[in-house]
N, C-alpha and C positions, 0 to 999 in steps of 0.2 A: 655340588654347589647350586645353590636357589639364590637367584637375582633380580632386580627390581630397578626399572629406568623409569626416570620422571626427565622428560625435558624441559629445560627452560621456561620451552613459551605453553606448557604446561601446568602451570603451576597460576594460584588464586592471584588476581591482582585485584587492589583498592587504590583510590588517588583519594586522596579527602585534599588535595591542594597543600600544606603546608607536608603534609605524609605521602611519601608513594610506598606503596607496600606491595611485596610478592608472596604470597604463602606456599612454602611447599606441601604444608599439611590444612587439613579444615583448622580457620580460624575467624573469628568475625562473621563478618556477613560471607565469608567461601565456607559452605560445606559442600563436603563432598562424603559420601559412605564412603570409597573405595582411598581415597588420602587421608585416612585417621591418625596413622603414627607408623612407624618404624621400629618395633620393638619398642622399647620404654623410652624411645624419641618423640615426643608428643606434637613440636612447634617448631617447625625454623621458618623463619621470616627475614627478608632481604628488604631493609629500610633504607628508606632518604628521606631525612626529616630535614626541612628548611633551616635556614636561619633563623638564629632566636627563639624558639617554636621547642614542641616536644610534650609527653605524654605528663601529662599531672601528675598527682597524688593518687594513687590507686593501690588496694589491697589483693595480697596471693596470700595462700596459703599451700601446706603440704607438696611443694615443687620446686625444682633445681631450677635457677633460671641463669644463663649465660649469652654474657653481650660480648662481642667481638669487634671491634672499629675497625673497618676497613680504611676511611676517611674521614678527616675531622676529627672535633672534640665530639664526646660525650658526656655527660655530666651526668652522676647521680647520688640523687637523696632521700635517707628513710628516716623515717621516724623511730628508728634505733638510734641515730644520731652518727650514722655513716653519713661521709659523705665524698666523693672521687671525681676523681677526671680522669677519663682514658681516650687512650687517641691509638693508632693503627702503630701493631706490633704489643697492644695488652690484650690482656682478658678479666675477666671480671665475672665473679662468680655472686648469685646471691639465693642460701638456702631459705626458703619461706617458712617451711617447720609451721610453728604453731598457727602464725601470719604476722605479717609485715605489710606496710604499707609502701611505697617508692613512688618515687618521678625521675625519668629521664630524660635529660633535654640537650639541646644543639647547645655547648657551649660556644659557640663562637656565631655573633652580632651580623658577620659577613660569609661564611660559607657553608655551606651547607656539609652534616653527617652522615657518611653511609656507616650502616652496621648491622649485624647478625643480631637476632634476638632467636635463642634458643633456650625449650623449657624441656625437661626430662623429669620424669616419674620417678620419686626416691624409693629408693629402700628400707627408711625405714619412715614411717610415717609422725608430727608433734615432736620435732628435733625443736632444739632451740635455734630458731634463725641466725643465719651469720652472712656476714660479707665478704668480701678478698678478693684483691687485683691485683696483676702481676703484670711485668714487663717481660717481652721476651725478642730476644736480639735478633737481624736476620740472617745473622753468621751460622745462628743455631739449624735453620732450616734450607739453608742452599745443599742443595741433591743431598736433604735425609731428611728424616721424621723431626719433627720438633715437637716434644712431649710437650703438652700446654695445662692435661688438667688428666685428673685422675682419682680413684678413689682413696689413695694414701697421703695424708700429713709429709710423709716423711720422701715423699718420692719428687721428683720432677713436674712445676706446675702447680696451678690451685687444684684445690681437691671439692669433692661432694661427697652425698650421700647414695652414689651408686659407683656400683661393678663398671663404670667407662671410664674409656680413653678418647679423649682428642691429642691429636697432633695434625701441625702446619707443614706444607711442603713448596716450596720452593724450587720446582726443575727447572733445568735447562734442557735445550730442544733434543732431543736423543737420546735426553738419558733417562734409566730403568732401574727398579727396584722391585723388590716384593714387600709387601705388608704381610705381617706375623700376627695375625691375633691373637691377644694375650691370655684371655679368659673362655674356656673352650666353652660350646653353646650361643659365645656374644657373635654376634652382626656387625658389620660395618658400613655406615654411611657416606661414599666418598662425593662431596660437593666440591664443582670446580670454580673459582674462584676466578680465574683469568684462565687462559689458554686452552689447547687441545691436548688430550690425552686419550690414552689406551688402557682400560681397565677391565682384566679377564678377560682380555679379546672385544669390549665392548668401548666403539668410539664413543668420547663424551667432550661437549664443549664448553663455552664457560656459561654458568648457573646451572649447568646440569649437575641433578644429581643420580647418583647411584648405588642400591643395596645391594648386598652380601651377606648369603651366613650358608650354614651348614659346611664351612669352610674354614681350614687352621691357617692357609696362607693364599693370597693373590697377588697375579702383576699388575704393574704401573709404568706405565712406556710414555713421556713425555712428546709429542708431537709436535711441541713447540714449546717454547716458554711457558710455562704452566704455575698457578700457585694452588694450591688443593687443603683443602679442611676435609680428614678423617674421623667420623665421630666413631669409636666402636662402644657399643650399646649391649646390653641383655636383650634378647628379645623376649624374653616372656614377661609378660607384665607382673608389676607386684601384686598380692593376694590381699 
């Protein structure tokens, strides 16, 4: 097993005042050589975007992009003629393909949004872009996996255009589990959200993150009340 610790207070920060941002990978004004990606995990970024406030109109292309709400609304709009609100307990998927333009912004006049902004490297490259956001209950994720996204239509979750899995977790203080990778060769990203946890023997607290691969299964020892995002990913980058 090959492993990989980013703490917390490791990781890029920007305040531009209505945005406070954490990068755990280079983004914006944070580069770093040695934080580039996580196998075909390109961006997670840990936002608080003010009230009212939020990122314009701006163009991606060829990139899985996923927003998670922690707190608050989100709102978002493309020029596909999508248009959503998600709040804490969705996901929200939007594949750029050929490109697409979006904005995402603080739906709500009075409190402010936190959210995950996560981009991943597809597989297949000039898809036709698409949207999709889902609700997911938190009955699904009290002490187990909660499948949130995947690469099948047909399975558990919104889907993309790559070989990953996310799932949410939800522990209580003592309790354990193992994570099963599902696609041998993928990595797993495990971000802690709230609480203390034990992963492969390695303590981790909350915004830490931590990788895995070279591994088909690892533990997960709750230390206290804990919520935790799983991303497991390819690592080899697409060709």
């Amino acid at each position: 097993m090959q492993t990989l610790l980013h703490t917390a207070t490791s990781r890029g920060h920007a305040s531009h005042g209505w945005l406070n941002s954490y990068h755990t990978f280079s983004f914006a004004g944070y580069q770093n050589p040695q934080r580039m990606h996580f196998g075909v995990l390109r961006v997670l970024n840990d936002d608080t975007v003010a009230a009212g406030m939020g990122f314009g109109a701006h163009p991606h292309d060829n990139m899985e992009i996923i927003s998670i709400p922690l707190a608050g609304t989100l709102e978002h709009k493309d020029n596909a003629g999508n248009h959503g609100i998600i709040r804490s307990g969705d996901v929200q998927v939007m594949s750029a393909g050929t490109g697409i333009a979006h904005s995402e912004k603080n739906h709500s006049q009075s409190e402010e949004v936190k959210f995950l902004q996560i981009w991943l490297f597809p597989n297949k490259r000039g898809v036709q872009p698409r949207y999709d956001q889902q609700s997911f209950g938190p009955e699904g994720r009290h002490n187990q996996f909660q499948q949130v996204l995947s690469p099948n239509p047909d399975d558990a979750g919104v889907w993309i255009h790559q070989d990953a899995w996310f799932h949410l977790a939800d522990f209580d203080a003592g309790f354990a589990a193992d994570y099963q990778v599902k696609r041998p060769g993928n990595g797993v990203y495990v971000f802690v959200l709230e609480g203390d946890v034990t992963v492969a023997g390695q303590p981790l607290h909350r915004r830490d993150g931590f990788g895995l691969w070279e591994t088909d299964s690892f533990s997960i020892q709750a230390d206290s009340s804990a919520r935790l995002l799983l991303m497991e990913v390819p690592m080899q980058l697409p060709q």
